[in-house]
BALOBA-1460 file (C-alpha; in Angstrom, 3 decimals):
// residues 274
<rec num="1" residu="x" x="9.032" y="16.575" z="-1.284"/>
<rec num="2" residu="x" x="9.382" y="19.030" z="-3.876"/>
<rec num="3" residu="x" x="7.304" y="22.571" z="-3.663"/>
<rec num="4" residu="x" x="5.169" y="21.098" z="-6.545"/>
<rec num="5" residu="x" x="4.542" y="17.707" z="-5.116"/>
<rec num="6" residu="x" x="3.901" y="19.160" z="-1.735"/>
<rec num="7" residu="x" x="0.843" y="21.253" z="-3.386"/>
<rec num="8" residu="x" x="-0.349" y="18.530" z="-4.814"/>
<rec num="9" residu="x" x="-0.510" y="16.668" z="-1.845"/>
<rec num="10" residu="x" x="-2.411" y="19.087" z="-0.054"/>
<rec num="11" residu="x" x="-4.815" y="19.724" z="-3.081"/>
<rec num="12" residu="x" x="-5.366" y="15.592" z="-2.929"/>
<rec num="13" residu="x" x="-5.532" y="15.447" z="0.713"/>
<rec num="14" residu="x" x="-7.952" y="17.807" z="1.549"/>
<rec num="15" residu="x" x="-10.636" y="16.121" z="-0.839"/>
<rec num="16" residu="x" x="-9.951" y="12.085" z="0.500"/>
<rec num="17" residu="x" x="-12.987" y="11.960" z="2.819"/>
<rec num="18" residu="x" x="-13.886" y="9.344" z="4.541"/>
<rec num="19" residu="x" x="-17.139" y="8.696" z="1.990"/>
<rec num="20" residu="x" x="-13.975" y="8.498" z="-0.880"/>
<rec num="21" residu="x" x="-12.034" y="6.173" z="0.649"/>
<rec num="22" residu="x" x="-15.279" y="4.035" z="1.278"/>
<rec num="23" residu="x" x="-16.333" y="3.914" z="-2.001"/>
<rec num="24" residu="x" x="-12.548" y="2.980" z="-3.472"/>
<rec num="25" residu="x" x="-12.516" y="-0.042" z="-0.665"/>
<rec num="26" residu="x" x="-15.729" y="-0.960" z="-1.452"/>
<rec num="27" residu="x" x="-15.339" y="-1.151" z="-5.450"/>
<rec num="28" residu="x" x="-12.624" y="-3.415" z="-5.688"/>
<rec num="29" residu="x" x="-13.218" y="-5.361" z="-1.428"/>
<rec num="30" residu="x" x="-14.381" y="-9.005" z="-3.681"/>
<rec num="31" residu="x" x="-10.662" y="-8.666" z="-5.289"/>
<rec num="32" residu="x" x="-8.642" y="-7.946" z="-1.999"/>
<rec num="33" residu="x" x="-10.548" y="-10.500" z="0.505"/>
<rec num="34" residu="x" x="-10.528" y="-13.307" z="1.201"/>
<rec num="35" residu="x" x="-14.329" y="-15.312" z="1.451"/>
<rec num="36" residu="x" x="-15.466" y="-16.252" z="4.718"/>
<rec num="37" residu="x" x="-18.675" y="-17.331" z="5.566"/>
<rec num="38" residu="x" x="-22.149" y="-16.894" z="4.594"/>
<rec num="39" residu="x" x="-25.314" y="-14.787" z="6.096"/>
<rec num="40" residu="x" x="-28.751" y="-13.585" z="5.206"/>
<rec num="41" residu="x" x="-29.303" y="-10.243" z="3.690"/>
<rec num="42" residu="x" x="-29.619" y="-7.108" z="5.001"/>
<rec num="43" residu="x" x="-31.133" y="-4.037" z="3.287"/>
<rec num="44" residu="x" x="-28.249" y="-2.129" z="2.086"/>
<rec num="45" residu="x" x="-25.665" y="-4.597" z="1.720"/>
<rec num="46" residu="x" x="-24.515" y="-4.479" z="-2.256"/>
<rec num="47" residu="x" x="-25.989" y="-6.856" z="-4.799"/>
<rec num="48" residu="x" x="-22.572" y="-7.595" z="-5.655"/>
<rec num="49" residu="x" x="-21.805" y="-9.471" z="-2.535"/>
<rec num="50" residu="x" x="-24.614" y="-11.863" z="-3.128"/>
<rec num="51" residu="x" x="-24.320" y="-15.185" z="-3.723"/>
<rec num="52" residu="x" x="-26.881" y="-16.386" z="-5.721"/>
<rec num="53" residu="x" x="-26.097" y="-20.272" z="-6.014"/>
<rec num="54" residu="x" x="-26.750" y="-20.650" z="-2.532"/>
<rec num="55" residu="x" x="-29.472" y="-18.225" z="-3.015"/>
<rec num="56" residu="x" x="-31.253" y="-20.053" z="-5.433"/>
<rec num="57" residu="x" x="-30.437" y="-23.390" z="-3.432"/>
<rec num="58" residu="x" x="-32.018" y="-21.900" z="-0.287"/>
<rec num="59" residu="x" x="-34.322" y="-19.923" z="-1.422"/>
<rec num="60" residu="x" x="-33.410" y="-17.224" z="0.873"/>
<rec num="61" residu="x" x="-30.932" y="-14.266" z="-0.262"/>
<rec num="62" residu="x" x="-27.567" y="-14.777" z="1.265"/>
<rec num="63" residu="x" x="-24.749" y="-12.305" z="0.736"/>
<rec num="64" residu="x" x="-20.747" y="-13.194" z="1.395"/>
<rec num="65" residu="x" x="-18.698" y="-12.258" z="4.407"/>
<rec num="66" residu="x" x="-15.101" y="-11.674" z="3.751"/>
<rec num="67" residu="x" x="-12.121" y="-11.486" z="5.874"/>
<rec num="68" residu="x" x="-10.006" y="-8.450" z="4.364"/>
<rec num="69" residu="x" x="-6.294" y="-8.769" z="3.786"/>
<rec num="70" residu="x" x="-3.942" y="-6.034" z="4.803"/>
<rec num="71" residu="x" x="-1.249" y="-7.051" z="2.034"/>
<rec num="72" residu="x" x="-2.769" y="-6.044" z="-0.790"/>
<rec num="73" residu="x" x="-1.087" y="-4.943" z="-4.568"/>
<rec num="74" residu="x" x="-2.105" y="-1.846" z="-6.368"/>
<rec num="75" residu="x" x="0.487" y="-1.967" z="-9.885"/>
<rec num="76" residu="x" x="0.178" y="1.252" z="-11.595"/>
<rec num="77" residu="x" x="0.857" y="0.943" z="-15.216"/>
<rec num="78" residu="x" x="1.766" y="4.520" z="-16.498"/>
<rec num="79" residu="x" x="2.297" y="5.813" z="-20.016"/>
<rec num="80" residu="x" x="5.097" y="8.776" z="-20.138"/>
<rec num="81" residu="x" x="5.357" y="9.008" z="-24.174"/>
<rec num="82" residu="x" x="5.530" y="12.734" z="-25.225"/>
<rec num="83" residu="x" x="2.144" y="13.317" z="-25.964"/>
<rec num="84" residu="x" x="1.459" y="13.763" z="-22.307"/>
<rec num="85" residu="x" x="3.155" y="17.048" z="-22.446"/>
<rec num="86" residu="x" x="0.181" y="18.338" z="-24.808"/>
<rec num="87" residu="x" x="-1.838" y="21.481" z="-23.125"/>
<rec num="88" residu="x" x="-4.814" y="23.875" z="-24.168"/>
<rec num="89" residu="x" x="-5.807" y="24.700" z="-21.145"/>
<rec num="90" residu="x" x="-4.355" y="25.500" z="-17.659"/>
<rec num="91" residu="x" x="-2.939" y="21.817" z="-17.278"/>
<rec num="92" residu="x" x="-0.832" y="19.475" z="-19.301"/>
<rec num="93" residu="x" x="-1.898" y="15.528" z="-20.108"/>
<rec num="94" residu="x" x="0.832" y="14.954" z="-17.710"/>
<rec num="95" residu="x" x="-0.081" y="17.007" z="-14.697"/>
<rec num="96" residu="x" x="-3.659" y="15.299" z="-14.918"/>
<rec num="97" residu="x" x="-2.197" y="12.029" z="-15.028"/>
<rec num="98" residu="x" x="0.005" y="13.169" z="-11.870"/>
<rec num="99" residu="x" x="-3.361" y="14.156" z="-10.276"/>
<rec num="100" residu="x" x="-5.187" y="10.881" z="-11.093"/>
<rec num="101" residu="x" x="-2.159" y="8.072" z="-9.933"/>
<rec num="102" residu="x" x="-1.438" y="10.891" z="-6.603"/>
<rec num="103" residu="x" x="-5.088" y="10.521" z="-6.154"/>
<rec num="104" residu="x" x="-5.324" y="6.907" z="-6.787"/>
<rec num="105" residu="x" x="-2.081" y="6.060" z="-5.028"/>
<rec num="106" residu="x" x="-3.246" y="7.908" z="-1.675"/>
<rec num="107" residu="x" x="-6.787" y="6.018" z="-1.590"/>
<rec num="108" residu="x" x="-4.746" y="2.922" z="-1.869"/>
<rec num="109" residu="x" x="-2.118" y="3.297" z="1.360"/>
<rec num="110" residu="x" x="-4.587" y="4.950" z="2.674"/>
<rec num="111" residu="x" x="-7.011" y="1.981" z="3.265"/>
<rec num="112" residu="x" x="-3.989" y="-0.487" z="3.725"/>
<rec num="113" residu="x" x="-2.617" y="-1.193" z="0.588"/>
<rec num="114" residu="x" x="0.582" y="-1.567" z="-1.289"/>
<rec num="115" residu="x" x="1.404" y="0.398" z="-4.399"/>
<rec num="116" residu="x" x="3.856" y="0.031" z="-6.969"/>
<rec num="117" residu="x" x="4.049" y="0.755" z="-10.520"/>
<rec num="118" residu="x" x="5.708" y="-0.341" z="-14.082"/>
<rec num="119" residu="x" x="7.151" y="3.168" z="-16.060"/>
<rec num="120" residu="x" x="10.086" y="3.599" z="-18.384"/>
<rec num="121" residu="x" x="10.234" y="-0.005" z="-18.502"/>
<rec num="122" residu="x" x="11.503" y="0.362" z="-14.760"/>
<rec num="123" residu="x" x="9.163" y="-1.875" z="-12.090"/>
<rec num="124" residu="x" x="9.122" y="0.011" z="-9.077"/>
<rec num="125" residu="x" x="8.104" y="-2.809" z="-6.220"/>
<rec num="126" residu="x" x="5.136" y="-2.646" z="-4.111"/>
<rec num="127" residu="x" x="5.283" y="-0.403" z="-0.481"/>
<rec num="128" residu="x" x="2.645" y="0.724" z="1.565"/>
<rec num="129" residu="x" x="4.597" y="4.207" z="1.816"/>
<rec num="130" residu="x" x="4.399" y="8.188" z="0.682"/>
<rec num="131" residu="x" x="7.779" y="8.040" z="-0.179"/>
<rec num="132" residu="x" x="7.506" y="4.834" z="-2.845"/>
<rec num="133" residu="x" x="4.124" y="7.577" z="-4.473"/>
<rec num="134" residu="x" x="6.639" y="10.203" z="-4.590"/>
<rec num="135" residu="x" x="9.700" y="7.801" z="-6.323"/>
<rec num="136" residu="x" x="6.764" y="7.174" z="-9.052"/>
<rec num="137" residu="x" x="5.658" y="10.586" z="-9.635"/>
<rec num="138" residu="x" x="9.642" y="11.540" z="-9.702"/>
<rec num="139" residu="x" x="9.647" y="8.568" z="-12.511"/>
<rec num="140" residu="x" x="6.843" y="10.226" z="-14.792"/>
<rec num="141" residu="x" x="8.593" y="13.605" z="-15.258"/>
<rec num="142" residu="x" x="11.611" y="11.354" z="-16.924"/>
<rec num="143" residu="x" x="9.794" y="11.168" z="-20.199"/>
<rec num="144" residu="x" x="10.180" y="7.556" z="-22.163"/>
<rec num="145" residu="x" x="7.642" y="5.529" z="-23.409"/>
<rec num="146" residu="x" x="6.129" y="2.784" z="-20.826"/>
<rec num="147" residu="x" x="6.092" y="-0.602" z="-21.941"/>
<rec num="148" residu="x" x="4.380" y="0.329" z="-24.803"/>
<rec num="149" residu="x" x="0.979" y="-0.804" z="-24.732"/>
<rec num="150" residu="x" x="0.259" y="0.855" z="-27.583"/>
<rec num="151" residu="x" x="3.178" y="-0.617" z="-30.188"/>
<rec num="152" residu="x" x="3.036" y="-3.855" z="-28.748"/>
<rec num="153" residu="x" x="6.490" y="-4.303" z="-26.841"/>
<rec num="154" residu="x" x="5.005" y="-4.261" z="-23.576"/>
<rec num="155" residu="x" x="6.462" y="-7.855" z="-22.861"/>
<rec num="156" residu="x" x="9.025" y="-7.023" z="-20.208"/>
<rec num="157" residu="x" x="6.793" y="-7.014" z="-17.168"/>
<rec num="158" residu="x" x="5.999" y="-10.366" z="-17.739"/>
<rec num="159" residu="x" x="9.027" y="-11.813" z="-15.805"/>
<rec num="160" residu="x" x="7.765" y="-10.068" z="-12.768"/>
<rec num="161" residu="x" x="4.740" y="-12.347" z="-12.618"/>
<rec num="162" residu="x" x="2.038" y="-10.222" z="-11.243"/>
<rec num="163" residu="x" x="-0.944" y="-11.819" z="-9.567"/>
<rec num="164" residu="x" x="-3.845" y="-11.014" z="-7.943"/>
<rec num="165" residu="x" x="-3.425" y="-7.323" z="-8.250"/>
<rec num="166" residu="x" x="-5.063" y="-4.102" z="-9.084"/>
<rec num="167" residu="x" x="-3.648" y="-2.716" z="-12.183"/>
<rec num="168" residu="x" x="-4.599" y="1.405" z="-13.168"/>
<rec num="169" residu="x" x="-3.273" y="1.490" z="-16.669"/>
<rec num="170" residu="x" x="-2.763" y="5.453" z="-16.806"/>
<rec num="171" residu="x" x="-2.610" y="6.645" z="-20.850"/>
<rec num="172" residu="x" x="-3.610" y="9.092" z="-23.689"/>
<rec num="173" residu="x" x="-3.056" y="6.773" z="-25.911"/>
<rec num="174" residu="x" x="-6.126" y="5.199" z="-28.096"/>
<rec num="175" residu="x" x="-3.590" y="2.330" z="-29.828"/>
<rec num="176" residu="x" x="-3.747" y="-0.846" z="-26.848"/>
<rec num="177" residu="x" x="-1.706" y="-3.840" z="-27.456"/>
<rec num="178" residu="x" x="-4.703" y="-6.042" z="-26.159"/>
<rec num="179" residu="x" x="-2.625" y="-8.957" z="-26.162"/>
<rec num="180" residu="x" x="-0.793" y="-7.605" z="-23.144"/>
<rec num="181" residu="x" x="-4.524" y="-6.506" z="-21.490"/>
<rec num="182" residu="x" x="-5.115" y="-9.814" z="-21.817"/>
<rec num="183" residu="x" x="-2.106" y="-11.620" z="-20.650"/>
<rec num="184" residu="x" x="-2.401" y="-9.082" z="-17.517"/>
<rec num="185" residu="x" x="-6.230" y="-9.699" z="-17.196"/>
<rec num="186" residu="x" x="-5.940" y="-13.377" z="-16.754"/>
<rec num="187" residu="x" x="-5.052" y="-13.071" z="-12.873"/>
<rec num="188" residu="x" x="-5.522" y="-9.574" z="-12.113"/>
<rec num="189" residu="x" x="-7.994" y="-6.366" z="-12.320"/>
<rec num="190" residu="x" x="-7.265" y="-4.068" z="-14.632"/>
<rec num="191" residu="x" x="-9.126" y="-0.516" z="-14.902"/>
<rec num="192" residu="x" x="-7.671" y="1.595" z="-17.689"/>
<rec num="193" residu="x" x="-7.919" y="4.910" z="-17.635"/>
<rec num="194" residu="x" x="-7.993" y="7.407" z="-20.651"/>
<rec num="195" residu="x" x="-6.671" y="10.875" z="-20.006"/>
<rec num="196" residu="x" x="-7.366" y="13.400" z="-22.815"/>
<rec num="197" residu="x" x="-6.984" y="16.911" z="-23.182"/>
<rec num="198" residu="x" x="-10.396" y="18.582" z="-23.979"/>
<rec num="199" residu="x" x="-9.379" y="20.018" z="-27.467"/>
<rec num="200" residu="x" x="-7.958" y="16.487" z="-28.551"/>
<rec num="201" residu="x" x="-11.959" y="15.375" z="-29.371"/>
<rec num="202" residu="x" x="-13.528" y="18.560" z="-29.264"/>
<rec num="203" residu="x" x="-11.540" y="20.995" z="-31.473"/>
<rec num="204" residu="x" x="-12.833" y="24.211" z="-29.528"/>
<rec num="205" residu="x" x="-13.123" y="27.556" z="-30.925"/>
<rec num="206" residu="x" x="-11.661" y="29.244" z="-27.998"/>
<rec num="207" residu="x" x="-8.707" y="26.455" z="-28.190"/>
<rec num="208" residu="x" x="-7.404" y="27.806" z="-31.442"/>
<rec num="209" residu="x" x="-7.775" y="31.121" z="-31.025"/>
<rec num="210" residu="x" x="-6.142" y="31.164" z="-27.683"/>
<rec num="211" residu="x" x="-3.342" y="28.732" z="-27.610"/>
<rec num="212" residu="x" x="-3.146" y="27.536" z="-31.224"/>
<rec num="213" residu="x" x="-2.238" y="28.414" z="-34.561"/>
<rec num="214" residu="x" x="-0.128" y="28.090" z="-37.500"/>
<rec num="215" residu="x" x="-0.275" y="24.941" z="-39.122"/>
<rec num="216" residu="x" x="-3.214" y="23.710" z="-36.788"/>
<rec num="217" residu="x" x="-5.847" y="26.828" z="-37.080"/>
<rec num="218" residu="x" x="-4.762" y="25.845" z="-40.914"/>
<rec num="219" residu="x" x="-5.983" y="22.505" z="-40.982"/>
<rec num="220" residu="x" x="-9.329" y="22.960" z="-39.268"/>
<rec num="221" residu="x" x="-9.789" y="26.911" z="-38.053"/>
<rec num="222" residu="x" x="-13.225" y="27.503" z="-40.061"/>
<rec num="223" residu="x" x="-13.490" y="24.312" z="-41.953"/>
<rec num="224" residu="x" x="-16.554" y="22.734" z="-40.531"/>
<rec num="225" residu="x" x="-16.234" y="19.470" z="-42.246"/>
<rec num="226" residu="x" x="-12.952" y="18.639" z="-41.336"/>
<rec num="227" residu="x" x="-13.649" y="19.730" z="-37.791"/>
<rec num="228" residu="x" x="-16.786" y="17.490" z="-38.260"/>
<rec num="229" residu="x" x="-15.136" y="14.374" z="-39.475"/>
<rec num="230" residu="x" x="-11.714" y="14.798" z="-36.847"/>
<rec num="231" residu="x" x="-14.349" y="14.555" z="-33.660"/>
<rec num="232" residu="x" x="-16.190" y="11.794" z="-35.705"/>
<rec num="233" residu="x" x="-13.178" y="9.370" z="-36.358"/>
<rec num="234" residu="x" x="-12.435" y="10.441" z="-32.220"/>
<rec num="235" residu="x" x="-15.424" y="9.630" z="-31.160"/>
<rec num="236" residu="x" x="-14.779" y="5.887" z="-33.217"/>
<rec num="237" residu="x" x="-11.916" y="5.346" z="-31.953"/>
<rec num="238" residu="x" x="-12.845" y="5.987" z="-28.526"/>
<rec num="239" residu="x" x="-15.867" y="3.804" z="-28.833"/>
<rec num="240" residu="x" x="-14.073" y="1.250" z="-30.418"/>
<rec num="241" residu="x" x="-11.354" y="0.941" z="-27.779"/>
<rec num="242" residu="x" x="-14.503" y="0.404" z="-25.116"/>
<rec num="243" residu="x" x="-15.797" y="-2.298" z="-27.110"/>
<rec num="244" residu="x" x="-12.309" y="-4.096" z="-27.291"/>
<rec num="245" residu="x" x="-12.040" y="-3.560" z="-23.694"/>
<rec num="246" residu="x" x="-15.258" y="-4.635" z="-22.756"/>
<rec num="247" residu="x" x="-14.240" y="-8.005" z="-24.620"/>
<rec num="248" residu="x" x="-11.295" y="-8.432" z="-22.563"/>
<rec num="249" residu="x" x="-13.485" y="-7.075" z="-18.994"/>
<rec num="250" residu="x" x="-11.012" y="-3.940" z="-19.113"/>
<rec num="251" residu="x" x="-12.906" y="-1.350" z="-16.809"/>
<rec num="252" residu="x" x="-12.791" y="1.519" z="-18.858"/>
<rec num="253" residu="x" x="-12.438" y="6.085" z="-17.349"/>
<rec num="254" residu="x" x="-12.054" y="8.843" z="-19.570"/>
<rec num="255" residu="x" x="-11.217" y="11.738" z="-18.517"/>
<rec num="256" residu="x" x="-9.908" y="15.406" z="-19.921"/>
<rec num="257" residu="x" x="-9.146" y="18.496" z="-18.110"/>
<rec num="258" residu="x" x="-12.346" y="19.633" z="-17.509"/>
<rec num="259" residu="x" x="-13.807" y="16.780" z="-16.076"/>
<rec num="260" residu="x" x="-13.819" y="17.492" z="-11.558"/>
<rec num="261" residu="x" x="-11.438" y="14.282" z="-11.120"/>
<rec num="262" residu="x" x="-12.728" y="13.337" z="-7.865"/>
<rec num="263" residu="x" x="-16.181" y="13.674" z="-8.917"/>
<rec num="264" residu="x" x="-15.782" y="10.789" z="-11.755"/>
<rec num="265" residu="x" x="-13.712" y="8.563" z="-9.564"/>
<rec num="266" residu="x" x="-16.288" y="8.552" z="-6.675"/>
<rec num="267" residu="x" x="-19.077" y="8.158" z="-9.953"/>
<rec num="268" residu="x" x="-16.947" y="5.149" z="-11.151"/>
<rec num="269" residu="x" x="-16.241" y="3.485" z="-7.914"/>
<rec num="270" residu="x" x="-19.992" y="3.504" z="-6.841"/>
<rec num="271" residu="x" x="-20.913" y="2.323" z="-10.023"/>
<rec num="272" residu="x" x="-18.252" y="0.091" z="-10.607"/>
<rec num="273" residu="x" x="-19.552" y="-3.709" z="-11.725"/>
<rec num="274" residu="x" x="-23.072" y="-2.837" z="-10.728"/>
């Protein structure tokens, strides 16, 4: 493991409590188990794990048991186009995508599941290993488009056939070929996740004058209605990607580098199908 990888791994490791690690199993248990039986509620089991046919036949809340599986897919669908090398800041799109699948990728092995991941048009099969994470994150600093999600090529990870799977789509991009979400969505879970940097909708004063200029500072650099109407066709386009996503029951994450990554993740996975 390379110097850089090895920090990272410390930086992620540190931060995967046990309270983490509960709250990724529990988001996504319905999709990795395997239904069991039936019992009465108890206060504090999740409202997602009740059944409310037999419920409303009984007339008694009853919740699901489930019998976990230990062989269980997490596909990692990662945009590498050269956008991701954009930076304001401290961090490039790329290093916070590194942070979210190493993050991501860690909670998964770490409560007993397989990971795996489609990049460069490469499928890289499912192991339940550190070394398979560290093949990946090798993978995303070869830049090359994914599969394209976003120009509508994306067709070549159909042959592999993936079923019953979790699928983190990790991209900047705002252009989704939701004829692939869809294909994908039919048997599997998809959660896509939007990583932006923080100047991208926000067009910051202390952006421009820091790291920026030239042609940029320009365009915008003290013309309020441009600025004005940039963030407001963003702030479309962002919306309208939720709405298409919602349509196809696309989870949707966006995140920038100012957002505390762990902190959303443990937001999302608590709140996640409530």
């Amino acid at each position: 493991m390379t110097s850089k990888y090895k920090n990272l791994e410390i930086t992620i490791k540190k931060k995967l409590s046990g309270d983490f690690l509960g709250s990724f199993q529990s988001a996504f248990k319905w999709l990795w188990s395997e239904f069991d039986s039936l019992r009465e509620y108890i206060p504090g089991d999740s409202i997602k794990s009740i059944d409310w046919k037999s419920t409303a036949k009984l007339w008694d809340v009853h919740v699901k048991n489930y019998e976990e599986e230990k062989n269980l897919k997490v596909l990692f669908l990662i945009d590498n186009s050269a956008s991701l090398s954009f930076w304001s800041e401290d961090k490039t799109k790329r290093e916070i995508l590194e942070e979210v699948f190493y993050l991501l990728a860690q909670s998964s092995i770490s409560t007993g599941h397989s990971v795996g991941s489609f990049i460069n048009n490469t499928f890289i099969d499912f192991k339940k290993s550190e070394d398979n994470i560290i093949r990946i994150l090798n993978t995303i600093n070869i830049q090359s488009p994914l599969l394209d999600l976003h120009q509508g090529r994306g067709k070549e990870i159909k042959k592999y056939n993936i079923k019953n799977s979790l699928i983190f789509v990790l991209t900047d991009s705002l252009e989704i070929d939701t004829a692939q979400l869809k294909y994908l969505g039919i048997s599997n879970e998809i959660v896509l996740v939007n990583i932006f940097d923080f100047f991208e909708n926000n067009l910051t004063k202390e952006n421009f004058e820091t790291n920026f200029g030239g042609k940029i500072s320009a365009l915008f650099l003290g013309k309020t209605k441009k600025q004005k109407n940039y963030i407001k066709m963003r702030v479309h386009k962002i919306n309208a990607l939720k709405k298409t996503l919602k349509k196809l029951k696309v989870e949707y994450l966006r995140l920038d580098n100012r957002d505390d990554i762990f902190l959303q993740f443990y937001k999302f996975f608590n709140s996640y199908k409530s």
